[in-house]
Predicted model as a PDB file, atoms N, CA, C, CB and O in Angstrom, pLDDT in the B-factor column:
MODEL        1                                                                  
ATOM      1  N   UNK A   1      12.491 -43.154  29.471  1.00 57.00           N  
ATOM      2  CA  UNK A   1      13.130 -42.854  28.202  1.00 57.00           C  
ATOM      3  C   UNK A   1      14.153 -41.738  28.409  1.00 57.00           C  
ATOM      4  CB  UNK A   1      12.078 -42.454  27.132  1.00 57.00           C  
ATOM      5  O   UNK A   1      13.770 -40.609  28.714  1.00 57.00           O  
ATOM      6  N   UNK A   2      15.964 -42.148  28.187  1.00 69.00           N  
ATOM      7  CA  UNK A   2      16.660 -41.109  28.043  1.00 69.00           C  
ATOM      8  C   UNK A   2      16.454 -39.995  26.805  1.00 69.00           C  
ATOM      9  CB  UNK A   2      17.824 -41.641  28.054  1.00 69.00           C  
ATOM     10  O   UNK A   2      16.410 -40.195  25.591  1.00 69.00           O  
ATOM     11  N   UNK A   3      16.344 -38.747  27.565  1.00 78.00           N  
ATOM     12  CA  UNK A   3      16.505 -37.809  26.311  1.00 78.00           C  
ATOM     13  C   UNK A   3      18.121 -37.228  26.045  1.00 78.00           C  
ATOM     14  CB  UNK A   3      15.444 -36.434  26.571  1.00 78.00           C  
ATOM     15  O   UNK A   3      19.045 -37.006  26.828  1.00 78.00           O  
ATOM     16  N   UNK A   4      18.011 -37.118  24.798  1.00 95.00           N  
ATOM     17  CA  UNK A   4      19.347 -36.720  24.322  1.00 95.00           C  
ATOM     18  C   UNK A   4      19.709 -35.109  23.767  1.00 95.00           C  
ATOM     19  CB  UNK A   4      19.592 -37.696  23.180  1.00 95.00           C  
ATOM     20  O   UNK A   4      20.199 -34.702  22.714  1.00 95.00           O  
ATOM     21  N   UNK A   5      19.251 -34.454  24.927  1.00 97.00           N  
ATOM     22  CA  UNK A   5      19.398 -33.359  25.222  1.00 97.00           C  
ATOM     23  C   UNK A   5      20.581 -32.742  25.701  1.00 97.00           C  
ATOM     24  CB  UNK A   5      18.643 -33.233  25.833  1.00 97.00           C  
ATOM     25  O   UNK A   5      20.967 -33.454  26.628  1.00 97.00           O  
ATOM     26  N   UNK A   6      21.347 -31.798  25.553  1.00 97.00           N  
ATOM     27  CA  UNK A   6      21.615 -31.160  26.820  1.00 97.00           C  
ATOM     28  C   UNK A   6      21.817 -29.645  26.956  1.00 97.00           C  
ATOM     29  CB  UNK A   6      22.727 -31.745  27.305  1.00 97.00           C  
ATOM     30  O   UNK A   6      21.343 -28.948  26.059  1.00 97.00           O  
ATOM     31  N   UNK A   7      22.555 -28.969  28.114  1.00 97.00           N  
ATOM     32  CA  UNK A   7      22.502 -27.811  28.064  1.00 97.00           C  
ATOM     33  C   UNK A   7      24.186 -27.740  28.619  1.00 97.00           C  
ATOM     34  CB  UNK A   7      21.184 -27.159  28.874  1.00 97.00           C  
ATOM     35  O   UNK A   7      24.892 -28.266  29.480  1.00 97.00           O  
ATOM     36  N   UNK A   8      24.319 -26.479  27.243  1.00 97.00           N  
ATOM     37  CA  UNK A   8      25.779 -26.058  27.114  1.00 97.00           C  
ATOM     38  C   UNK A   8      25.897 -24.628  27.431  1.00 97.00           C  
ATOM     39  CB  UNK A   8      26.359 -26.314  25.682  1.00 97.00           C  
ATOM     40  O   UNK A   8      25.352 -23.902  26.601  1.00 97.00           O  
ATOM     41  N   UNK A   9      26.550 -23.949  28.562  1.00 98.00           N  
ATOM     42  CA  UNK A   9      26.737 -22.651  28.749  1.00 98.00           C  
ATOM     43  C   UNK A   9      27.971 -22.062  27.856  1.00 98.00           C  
ATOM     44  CB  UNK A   9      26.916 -22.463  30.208  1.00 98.00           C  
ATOM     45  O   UNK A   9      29.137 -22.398  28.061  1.00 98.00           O  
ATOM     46  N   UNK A  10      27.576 -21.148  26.847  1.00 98.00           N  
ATOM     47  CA  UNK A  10      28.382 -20.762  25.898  1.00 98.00           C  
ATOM     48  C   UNK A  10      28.101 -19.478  25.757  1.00 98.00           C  
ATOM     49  CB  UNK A  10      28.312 -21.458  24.769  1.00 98.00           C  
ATOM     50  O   UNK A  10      27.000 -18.964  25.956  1.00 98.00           O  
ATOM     51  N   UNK A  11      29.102 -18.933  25.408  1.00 98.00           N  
ATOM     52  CA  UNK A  11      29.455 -17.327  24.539  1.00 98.00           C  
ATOM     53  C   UNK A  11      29.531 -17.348  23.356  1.00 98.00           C  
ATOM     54  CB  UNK A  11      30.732 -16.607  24.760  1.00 98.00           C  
ATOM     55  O   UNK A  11      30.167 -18.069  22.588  1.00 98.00           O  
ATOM     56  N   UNK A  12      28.352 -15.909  23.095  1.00 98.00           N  
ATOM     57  CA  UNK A  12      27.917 -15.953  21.858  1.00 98.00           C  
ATOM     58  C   UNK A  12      28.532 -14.787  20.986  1.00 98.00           C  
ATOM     59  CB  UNK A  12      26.475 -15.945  21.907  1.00 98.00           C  
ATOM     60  O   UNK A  12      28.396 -13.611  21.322  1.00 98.00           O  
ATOM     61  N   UNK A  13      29.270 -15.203  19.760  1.00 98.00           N  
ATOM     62  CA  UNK A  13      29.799 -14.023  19.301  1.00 98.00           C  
ATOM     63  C   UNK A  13      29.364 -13.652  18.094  1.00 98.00           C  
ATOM     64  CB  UNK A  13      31.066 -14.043  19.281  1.00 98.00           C  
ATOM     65  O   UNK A  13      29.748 -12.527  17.775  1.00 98.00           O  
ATOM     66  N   UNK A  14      28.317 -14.519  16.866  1.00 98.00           N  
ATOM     67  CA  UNK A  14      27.372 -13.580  15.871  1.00 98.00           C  
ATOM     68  C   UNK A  14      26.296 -14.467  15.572  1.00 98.00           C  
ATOM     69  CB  UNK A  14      28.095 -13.025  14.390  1.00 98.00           C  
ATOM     70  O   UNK A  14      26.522 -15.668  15.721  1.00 98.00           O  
ATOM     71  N   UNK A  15      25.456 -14.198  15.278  1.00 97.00           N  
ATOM     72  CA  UNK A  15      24.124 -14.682  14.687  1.00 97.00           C  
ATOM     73  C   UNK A  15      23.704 -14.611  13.205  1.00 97.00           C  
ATOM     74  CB  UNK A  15      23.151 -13.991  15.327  1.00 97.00           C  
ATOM     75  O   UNK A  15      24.265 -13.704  12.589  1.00 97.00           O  
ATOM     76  N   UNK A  16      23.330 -14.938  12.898  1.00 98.00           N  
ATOM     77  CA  UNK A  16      22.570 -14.938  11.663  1.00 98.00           C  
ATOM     78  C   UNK A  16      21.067 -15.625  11.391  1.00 98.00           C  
ATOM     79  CB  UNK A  16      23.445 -15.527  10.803  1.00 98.00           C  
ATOM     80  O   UNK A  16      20.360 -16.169  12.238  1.00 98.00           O  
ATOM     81  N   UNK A  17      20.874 -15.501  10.421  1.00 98.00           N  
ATOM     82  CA  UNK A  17      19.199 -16.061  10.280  1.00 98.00           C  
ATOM     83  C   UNK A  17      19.078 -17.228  10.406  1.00 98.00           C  
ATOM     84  CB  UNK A  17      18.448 -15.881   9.033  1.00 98.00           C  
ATOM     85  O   UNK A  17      17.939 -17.666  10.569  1.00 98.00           O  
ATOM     86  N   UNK A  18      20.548 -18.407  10.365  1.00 98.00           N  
ATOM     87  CA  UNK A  18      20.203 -19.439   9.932  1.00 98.00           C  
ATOM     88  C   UNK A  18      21.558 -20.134  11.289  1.00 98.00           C  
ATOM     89  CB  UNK A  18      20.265 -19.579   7.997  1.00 98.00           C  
ATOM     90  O   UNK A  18      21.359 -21.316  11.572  1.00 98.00           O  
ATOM     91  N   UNK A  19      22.408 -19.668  11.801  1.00 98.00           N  
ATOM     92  CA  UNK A  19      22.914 -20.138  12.766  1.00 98.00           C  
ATOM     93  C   UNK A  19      23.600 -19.229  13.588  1.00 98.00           C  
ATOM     94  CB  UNK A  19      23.567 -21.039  12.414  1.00 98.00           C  
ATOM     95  O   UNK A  19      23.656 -18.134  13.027  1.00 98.00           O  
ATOM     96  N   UNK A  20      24.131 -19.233  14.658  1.00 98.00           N  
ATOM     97  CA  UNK A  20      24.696 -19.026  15.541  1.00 98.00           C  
ATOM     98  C   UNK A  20      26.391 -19.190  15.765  1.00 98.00           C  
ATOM     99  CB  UNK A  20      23.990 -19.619  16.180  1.00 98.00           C  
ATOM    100  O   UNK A  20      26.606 -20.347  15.405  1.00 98.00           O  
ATOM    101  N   UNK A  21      27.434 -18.704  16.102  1.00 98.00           N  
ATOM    102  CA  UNK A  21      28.506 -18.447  16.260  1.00 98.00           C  
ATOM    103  C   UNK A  21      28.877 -18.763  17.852  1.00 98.00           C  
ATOM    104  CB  UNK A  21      28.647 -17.169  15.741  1.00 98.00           C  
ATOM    105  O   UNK A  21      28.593 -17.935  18.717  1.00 98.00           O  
ATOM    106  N   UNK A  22      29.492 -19.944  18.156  1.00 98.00           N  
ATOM    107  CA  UNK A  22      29.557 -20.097  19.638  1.00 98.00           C  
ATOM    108  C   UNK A  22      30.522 -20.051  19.947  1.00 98.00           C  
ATOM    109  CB  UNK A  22      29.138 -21.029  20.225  1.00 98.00           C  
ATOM    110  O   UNK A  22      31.212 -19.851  18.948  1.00 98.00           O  
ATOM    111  N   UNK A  23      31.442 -20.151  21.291  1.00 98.00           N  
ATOM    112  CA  UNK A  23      32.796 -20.716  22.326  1.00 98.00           C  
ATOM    113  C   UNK A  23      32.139 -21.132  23.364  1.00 98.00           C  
ATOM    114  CB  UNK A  23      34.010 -19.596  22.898  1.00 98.00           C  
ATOM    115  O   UNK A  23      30.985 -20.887  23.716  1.00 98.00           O  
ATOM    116  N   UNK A  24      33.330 -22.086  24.052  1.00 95.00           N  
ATOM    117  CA  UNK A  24      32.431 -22.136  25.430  1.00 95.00           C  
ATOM    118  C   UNK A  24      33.543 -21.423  26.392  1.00 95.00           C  
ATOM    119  CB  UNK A  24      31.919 -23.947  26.034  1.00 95.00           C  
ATOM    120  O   UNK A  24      33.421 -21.248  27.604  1.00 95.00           O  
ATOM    121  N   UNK A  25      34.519 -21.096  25.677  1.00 96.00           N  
ATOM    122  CA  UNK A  25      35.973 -20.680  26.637  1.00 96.00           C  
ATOM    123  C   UNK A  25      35.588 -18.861  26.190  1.00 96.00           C  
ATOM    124  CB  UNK A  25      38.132 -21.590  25.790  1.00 96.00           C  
ATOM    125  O   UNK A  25      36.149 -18.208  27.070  1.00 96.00           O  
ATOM    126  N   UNK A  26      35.099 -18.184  25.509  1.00 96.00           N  
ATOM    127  CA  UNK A  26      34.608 -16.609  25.506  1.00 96.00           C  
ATOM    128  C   UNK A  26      35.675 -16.030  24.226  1.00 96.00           C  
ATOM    129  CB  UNK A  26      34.926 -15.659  27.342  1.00 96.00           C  
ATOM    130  O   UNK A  26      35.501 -14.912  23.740  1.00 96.00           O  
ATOM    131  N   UNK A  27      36.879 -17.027  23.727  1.00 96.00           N  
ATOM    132  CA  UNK A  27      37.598 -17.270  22.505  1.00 96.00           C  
ATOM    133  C   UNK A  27      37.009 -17.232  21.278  1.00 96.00           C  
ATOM    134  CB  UNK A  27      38.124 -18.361  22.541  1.00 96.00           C  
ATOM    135  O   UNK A  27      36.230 -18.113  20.913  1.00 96.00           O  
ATOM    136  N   UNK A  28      37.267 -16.420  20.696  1.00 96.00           N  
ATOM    137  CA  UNK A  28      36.520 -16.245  18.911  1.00 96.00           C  
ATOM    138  C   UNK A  28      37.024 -17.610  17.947  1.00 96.00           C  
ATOM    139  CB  UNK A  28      37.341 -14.463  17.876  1.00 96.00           C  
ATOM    140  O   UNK A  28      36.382 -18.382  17.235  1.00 96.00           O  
ATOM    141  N   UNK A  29      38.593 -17.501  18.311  1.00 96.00           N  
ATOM    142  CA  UNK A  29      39.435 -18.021  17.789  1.00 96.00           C  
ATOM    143  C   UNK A  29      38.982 -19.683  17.288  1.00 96.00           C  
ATOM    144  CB  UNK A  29      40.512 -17.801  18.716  1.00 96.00           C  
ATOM    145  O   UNK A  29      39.138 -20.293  16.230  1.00 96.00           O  
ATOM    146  N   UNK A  30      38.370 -20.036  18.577  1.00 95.00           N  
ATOM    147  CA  UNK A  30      37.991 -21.512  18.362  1.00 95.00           C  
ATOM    148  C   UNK A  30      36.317 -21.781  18.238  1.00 95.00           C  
ATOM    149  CB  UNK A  30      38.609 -22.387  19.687  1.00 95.00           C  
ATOM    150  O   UNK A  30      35.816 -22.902  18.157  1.00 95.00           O  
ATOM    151  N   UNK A  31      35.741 -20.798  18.241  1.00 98.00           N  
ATOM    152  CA  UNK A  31      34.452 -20.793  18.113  1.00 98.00           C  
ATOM    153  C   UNK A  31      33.924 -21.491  17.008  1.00 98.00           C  
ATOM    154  CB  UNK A  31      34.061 -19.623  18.111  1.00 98.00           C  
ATOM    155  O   UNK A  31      34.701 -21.606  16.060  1.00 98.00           O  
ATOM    156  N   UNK A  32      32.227 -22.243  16.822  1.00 98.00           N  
ATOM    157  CA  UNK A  32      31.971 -22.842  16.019  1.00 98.00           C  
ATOM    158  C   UNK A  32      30.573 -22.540  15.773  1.00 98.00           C  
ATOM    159  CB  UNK A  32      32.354 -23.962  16.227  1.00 98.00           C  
ATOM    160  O   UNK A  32      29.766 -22.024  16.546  1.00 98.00           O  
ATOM    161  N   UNK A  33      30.365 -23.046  14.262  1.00 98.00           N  
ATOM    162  CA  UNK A  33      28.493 -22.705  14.189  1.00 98.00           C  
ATOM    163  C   UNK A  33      27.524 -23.687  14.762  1.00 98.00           C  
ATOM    164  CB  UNK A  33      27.881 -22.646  12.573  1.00 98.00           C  
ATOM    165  O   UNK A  33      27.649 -24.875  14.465  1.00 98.00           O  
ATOM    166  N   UNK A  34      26.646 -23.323  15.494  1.00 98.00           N  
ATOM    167  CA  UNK A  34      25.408 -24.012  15.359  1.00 98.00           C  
ATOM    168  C   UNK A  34      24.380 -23.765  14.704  1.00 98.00           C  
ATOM    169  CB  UNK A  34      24.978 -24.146  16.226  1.00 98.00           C  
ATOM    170  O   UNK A  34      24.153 -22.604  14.364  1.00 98.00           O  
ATOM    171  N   UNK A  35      23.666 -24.619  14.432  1.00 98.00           N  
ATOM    172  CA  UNK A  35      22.403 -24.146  13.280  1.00 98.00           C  
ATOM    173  C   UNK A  35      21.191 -23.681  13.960  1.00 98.00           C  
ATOM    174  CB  UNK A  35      21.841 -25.442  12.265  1.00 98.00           C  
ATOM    175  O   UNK A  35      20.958 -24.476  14.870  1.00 98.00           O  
ATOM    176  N   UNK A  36      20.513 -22.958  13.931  1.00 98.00           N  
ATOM    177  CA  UNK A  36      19.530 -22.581  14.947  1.00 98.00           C  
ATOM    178  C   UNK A  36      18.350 -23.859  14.774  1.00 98.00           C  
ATOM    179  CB  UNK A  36      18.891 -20.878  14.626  1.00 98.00           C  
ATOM    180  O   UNK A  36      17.740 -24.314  15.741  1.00 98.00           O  
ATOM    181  N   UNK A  37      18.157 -24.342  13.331  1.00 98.00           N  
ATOM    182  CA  UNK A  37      17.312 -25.302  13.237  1.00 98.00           C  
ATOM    183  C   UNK A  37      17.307 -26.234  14.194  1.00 98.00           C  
ATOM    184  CB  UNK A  37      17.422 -25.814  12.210  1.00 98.00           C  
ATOM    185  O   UNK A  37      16.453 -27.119  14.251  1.00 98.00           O  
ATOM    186  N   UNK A  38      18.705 -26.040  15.395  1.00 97.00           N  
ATOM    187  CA  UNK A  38      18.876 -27.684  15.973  1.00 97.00           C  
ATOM    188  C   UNK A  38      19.110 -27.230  17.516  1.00 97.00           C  
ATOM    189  CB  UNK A  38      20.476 -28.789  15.198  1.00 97.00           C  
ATOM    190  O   UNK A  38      19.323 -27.956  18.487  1.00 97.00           O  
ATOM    191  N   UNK A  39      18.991 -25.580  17.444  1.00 98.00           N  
ATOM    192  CA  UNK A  39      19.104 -25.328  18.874  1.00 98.00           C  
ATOM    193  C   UNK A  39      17.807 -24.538  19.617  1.00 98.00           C  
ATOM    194  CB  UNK A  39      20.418 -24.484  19.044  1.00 98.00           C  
ATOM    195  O   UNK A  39      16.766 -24.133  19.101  1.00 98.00           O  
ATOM    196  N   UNK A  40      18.247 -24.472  20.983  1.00 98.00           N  
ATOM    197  CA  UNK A  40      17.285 -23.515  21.744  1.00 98.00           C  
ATOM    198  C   UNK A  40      17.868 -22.743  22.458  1.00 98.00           C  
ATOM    199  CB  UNK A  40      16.367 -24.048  22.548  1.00 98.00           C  
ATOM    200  O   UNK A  40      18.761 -23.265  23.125  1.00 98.00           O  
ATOM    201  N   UNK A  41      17.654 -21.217  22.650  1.00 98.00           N  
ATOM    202  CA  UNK A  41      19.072 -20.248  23.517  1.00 98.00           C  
ATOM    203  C   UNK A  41      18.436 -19.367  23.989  1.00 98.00           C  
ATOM    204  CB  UNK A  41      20.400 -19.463  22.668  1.00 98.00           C  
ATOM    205  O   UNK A  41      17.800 -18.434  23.497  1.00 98.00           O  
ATOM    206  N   UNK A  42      18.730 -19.867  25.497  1.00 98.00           N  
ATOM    207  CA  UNK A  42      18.597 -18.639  26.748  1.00 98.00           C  
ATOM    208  C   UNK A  42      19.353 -17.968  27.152  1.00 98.00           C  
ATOM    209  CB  UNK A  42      18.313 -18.887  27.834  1.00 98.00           C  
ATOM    210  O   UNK A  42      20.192 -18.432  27.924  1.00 98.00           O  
ATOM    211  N   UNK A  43      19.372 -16.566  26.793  1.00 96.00           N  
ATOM    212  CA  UNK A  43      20.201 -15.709  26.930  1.00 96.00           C  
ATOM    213  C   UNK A  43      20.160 -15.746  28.699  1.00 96.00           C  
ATOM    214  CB  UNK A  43      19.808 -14.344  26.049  1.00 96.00           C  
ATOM    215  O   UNK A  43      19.158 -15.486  29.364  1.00 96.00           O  
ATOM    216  N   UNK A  44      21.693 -16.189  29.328  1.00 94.00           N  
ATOM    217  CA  UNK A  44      21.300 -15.520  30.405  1.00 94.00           C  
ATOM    218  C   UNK A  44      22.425 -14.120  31.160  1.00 94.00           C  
ATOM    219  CB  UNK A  44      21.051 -16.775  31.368  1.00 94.00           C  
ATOM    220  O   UNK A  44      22.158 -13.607  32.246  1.00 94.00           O  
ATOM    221  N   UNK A  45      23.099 -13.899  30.690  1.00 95.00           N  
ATOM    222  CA  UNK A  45      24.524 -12.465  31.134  1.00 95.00           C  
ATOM    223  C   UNK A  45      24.893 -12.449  29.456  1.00 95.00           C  
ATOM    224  CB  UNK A  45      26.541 -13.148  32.589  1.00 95.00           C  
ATOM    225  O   UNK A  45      25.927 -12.985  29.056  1.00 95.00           O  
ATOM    226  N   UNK A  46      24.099 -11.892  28.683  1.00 94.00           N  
ATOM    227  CA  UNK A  46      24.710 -11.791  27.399  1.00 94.00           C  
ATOM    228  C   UNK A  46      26.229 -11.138  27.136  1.00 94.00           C  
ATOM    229  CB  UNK A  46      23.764 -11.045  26.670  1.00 94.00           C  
ATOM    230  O   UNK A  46      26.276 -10.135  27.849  1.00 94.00           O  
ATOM    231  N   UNK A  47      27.069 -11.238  26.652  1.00 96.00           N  
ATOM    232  CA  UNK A  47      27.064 -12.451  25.409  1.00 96.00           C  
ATOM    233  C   UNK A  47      26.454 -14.198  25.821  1.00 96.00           C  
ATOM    234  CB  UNK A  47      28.946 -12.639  24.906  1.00 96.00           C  
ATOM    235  O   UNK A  47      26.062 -15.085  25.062  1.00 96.00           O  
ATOM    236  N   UNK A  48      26.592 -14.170  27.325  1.00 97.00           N  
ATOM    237  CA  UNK A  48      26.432 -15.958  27.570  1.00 97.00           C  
ATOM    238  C   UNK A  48      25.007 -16.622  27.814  1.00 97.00           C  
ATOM    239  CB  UNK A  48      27.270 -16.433  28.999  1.00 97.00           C  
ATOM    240  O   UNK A  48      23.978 -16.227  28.361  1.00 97.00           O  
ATOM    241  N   UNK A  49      25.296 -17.527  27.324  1.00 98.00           N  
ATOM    242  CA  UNK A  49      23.813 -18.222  26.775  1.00 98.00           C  
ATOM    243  C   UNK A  49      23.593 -19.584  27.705  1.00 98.00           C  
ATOM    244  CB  UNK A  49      23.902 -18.755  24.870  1.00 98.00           C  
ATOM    245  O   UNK A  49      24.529 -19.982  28.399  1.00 98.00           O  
ATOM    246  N   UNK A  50      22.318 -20.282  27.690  1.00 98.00           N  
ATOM    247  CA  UNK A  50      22.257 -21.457  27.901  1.00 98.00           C  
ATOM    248  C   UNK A  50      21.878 -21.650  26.447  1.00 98.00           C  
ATOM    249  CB  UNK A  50      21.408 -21.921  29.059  1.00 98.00           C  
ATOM    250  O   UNK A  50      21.153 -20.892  25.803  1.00 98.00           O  
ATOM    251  N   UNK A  51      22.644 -23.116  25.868  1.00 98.00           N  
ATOM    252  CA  UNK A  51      22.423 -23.387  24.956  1.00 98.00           C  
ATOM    253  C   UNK A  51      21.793 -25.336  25.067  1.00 98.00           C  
ATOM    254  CB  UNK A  51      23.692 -22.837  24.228  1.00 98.00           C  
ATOM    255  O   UNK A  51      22.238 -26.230  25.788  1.00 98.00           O  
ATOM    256  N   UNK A  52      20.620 -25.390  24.016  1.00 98.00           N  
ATOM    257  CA  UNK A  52      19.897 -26.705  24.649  1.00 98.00           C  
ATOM    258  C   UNK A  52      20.485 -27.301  23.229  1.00 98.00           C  
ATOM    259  CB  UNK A  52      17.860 -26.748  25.073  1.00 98.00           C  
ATOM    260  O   UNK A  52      20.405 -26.428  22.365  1.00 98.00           O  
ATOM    261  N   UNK A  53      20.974 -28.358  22.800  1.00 98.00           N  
ATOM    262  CA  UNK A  53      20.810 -28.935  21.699  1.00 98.00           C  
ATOM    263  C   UNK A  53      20.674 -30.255  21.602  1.00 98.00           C  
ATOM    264  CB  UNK A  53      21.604 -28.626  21.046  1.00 98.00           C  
ATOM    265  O   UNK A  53      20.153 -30.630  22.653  1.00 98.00           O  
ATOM    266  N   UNK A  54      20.933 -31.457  20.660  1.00 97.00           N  
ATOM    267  CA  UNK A  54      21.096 -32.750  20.561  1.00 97.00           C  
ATOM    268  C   UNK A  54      22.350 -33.050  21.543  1.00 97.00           C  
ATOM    269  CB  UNK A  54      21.268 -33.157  19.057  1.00 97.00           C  
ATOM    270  O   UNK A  54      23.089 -32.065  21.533  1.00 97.00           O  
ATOM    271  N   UNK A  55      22.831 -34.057  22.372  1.00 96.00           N  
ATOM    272  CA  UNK A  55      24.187 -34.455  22.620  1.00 96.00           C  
ATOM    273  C   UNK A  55      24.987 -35.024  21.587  1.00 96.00           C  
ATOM    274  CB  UNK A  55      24.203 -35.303  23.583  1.00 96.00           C  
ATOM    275  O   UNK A  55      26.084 -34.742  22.070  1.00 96.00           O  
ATOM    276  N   UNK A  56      25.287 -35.690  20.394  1.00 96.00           N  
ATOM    277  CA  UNK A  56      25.772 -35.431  19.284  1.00 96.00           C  
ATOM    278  C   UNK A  56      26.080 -34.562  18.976  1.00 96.00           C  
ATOM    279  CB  UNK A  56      25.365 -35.641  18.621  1.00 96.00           C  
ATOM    280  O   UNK A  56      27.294 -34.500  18.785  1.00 96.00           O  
ATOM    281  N   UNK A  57      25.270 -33.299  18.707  1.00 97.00           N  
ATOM    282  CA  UNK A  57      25.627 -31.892  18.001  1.00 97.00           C  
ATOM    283  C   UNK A  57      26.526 -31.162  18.852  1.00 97.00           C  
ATOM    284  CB  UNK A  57      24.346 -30.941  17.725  1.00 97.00           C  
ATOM    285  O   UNK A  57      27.392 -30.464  18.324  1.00 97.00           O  
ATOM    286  N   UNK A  58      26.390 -31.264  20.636  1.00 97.00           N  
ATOM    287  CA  UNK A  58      27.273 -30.990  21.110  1.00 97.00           C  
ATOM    288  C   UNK A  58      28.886 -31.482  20.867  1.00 97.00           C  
ATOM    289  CB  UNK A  58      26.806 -31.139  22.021  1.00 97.00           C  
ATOM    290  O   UNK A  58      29.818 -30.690  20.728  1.00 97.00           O  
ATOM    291  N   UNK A  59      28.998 -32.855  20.848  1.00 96.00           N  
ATOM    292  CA  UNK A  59      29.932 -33.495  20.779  1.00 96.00           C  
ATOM    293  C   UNK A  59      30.809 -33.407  19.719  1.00 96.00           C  
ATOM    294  CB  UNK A  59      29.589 -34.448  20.937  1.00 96.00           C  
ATOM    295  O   UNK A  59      31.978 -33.085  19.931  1.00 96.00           O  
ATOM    296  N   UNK A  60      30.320 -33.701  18.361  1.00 97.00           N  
ATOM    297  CA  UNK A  60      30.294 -32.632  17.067  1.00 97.00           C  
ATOM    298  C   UNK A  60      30.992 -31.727  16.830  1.00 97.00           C  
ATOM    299  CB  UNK A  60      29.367 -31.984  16.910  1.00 97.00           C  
ATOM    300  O   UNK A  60      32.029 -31.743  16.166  1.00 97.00           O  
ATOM    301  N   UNK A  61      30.443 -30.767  17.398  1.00 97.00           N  
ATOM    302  CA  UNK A  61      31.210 -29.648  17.512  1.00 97.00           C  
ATOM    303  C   UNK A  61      31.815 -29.520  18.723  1.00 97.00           C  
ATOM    304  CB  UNK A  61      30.538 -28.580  17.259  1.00 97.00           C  
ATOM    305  O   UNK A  61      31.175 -28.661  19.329  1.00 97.00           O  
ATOM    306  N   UNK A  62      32.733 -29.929  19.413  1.00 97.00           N  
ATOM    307  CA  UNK A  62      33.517 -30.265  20.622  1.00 97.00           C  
ATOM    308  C   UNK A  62      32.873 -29.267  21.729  1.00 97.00           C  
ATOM    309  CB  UNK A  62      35.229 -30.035  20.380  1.00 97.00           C  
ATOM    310  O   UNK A  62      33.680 -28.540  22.309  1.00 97.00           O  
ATOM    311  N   UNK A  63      31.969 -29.194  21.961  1.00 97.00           N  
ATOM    312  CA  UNK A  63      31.419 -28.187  23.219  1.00 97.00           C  
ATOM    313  C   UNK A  63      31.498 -29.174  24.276  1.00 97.00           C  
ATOM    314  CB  UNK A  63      29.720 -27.479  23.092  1.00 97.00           C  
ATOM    315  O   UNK A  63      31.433 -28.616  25.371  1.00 97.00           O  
ATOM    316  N   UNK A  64      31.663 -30.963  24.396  1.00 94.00           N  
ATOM    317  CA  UNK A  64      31.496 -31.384  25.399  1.00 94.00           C  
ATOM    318  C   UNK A  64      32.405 -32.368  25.140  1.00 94.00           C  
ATOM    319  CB  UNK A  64      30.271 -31.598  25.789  1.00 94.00           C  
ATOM    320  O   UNK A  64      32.653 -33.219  25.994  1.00 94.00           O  
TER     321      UNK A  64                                                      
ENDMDL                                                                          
END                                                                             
């Protein structure tokens, strides 16, 4: 069974209770929300994250 996972290395620029503020280029400018309801995030050289989500949600929001 394919899972429809994946993992997006992104820079993180604000949070909130209910989503997240991403880039994957370290750019504010083009940055987008994710909802935390739909993600999982490993901080690894903060600001930069591993980010796990749906592949849709990636796509979605153009991270891939």
């Amino acid at each position: 069974m394919k899972s429809d996972l994946i993992d997006v290395t992104v820079h993180i620029h604000h949070q909130t209770e209910k989503a997240i503020l991403v880039s994957d280029d370290g750019e504010r400018d083009g940055a987008v929300w994710l909802p935390l309801s739909q993600v999982e995030i490993e901080m690894t050289k903060p600001p930069i994250a591993e980010v796990t989500m749906p592949e849709w949600l990636a796509k979605n929001k153009g991270l891939i």
